[in-house]
C-alpha positions as CSV (number, residue, x, y, z in Angstrom):
1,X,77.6,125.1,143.5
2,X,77.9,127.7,140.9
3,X,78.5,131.4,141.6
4,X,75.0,132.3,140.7
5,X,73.4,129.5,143.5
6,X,75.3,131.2,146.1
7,X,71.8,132.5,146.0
8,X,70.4,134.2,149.3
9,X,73.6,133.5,150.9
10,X,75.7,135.7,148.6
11,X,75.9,138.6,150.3
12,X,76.3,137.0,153.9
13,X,78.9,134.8,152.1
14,X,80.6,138.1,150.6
15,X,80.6,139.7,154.4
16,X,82.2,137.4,156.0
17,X,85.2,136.7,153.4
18,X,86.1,140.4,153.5
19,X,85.4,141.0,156.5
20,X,87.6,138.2,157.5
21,X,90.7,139.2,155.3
22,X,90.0,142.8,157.0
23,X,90.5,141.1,160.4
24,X,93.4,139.2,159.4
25,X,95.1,142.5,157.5
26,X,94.6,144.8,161.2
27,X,96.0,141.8,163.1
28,X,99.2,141.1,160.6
29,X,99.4,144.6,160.7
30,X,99.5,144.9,164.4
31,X,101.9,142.4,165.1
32,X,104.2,143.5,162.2
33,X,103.9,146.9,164.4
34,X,104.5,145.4,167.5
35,X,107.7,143.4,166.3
36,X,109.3,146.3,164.1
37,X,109.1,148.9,166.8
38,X,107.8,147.6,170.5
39,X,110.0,144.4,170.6
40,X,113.4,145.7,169.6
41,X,112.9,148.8,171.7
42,X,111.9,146.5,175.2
43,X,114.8,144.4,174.1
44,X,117.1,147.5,174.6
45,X,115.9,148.0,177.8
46,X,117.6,146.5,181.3
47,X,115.7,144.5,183.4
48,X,114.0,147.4,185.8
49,X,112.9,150.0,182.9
50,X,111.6,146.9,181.1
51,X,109.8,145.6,184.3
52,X,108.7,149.0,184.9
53,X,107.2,149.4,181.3
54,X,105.9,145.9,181.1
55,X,103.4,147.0,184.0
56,X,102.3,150.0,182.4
57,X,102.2,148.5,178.7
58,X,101.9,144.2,179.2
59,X,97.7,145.4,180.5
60,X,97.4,147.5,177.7
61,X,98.8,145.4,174.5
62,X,96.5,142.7,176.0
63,X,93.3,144.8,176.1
64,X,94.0,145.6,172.8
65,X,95.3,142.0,171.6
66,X,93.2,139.6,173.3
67,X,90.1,140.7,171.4
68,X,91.7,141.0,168.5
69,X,93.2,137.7,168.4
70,X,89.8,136.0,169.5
71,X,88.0,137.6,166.3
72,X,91.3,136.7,164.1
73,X,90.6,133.3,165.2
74,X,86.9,132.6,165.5
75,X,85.9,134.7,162.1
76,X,88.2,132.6,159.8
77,X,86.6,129.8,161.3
78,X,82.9,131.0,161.0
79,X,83.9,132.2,157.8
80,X,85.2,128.4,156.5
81,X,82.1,127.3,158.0
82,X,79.7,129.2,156.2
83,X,81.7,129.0,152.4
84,X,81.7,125.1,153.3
85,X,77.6,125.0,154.0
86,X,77.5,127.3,150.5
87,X,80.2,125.7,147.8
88,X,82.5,123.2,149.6
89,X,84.2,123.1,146.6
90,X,85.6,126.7,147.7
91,X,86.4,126.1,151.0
92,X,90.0,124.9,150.9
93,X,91.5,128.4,151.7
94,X,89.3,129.6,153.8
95,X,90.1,126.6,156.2
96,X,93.6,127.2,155.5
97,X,93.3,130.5,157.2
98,X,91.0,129.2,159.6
99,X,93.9,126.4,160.5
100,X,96.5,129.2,160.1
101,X,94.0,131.5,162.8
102,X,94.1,128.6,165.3
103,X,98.3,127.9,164.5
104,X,98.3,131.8,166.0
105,X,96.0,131.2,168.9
106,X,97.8,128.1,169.9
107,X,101.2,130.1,171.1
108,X,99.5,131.7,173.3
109,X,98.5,129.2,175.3
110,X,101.9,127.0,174.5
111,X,104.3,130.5,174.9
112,X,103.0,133.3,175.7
113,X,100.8,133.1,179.2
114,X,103.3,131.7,180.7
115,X,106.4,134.2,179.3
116,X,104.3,137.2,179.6
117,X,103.4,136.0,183.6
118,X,107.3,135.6,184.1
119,X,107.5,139.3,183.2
120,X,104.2,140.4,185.2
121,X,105.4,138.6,187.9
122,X,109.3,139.9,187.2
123,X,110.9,136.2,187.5
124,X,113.9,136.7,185.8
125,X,116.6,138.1,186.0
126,X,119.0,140.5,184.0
127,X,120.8,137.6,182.1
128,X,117.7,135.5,182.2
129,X,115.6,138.7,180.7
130,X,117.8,139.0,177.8
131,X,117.3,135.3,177.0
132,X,113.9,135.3,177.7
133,X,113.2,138.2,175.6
134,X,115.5,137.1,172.6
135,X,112.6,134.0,172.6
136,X,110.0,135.9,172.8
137,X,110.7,137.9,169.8
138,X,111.0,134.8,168.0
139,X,107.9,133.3,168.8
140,X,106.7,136.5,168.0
141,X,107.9,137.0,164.2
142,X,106.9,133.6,163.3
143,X,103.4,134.3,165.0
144,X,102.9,137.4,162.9
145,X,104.2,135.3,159.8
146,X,101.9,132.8,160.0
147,X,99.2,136.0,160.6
148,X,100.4,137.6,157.3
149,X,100.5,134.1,155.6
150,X,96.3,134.1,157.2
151,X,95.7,137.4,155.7
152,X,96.9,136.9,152.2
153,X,95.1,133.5,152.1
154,X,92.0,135.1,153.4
155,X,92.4,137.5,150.3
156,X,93.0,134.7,148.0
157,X,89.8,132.5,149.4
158,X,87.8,135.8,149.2
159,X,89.1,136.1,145.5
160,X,87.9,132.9,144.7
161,X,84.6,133.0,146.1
162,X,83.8,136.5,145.2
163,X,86.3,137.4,142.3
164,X,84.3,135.0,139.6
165,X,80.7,136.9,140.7
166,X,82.3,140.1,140.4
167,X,83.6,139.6,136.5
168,X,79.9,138.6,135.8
169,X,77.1,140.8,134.1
C-alpha cells in the first residue's frame, strides 16, 4: 500500500506510531533514571535502611511503573497491529518493538515479582541482600536496554511509515 492509500487511516496510523515511540521514550527514560540514580543508591544501603526504604518507595515505583509498563507493552502491540491492517509491508519494526515491549514485560513475571516480594516480605538477609540486589540491577540494565532498543525502533518504524508522507507535497 502506498503512502497516499493510507487513506482514512493516516492520521490514526500517524497517532499511534508517535504516540507509541513517546511511550517507549518516557519509559527508557524512566528506567535509565531509576538505574543511574535509585539502584546504585539502594545498593549502598544495609539491609534495615534498604528494607525500611523499600516500604516506603517499592509501593510507589510500582504505582508509577505498573501502568507504565502495561501501556509500553500493549501500545507497540496495538500499534503493529493497526500498521499491519494498513501497509504490512511496513510493519516489520513496529513488531520488533512490539516483541521488544513483551521481551520487557516478560521479566517481570520471570524476575521481578518474585525479587521485589523477597524485599516486601524482607527474606534475605545482609549477605543475601547484597547478592540479591547486585541481580537485580542486572536484570534491570538489560530491561531498560532492551526499552531503549524499543524506543529507537519505535522511532525508526514511525520514520518509515510517516517520514515518506511527510517529504510529500
Amino acid at each position: 500500500m502506498s503512502d497516499q492509500s493510507l487513506g482514512p487511516y493516516k492520521s490514526m496510523i500517524e497517532t499511534l506510531m508517535i504516540l507509541t515511540a513517546s511511550v517507549l521514550g518516557l519509559f527508557a527514560g524512566s528506567l535509565f533514571t531509576e538505574a543511574v540514580l535509585l539502584v546504585p543508591y539502594f545498593r549502598s544501603l544495609r539491609s534495615g535502611e534498604f528494607y525500611r526504604l523499600h516500604h516506603d518507595f517499592g509501593p510507589r515505583l510500582y504505582r508509577y511503573y505498573a501502568p507504565l509498563t502495561i501501556t509500553a507493552t500493549v501500545l507497540p502491540l496495538v500499534s503493529a497491529a493497526g500498521i499491519t491492517l494498513v501497509d504490512p509491508a511496513k510493519s516489520s519494526l513496529s513488531w520488533f518493538a512490539a516483541a521488544l515491549g513483551l521481551a520487557i514485560m516478560s521479566t517481570y513475571f520471570l524476575y521481578f515479582r518474585r525479587a521485589n516480594l523477597s524485599f516486601a516480605e524482607k527474606r534475605l538477609s545482609e549477605a543475601e541482600l547484597g547478592l540479591e540486589l547486585t541481580r537485580w540491577s542486572g536484570v534491570h540494565n538489560f530491561r531498560t536496554a532492551l526499552a531503549i532498543g524499543a524506543f529507537v525502533v519505535s522511532i525508526l518504524a514511525a520514520s518509515r511509515v510517516i517520514g515518506p508522507a511527510l517529504s510529500t507535497p
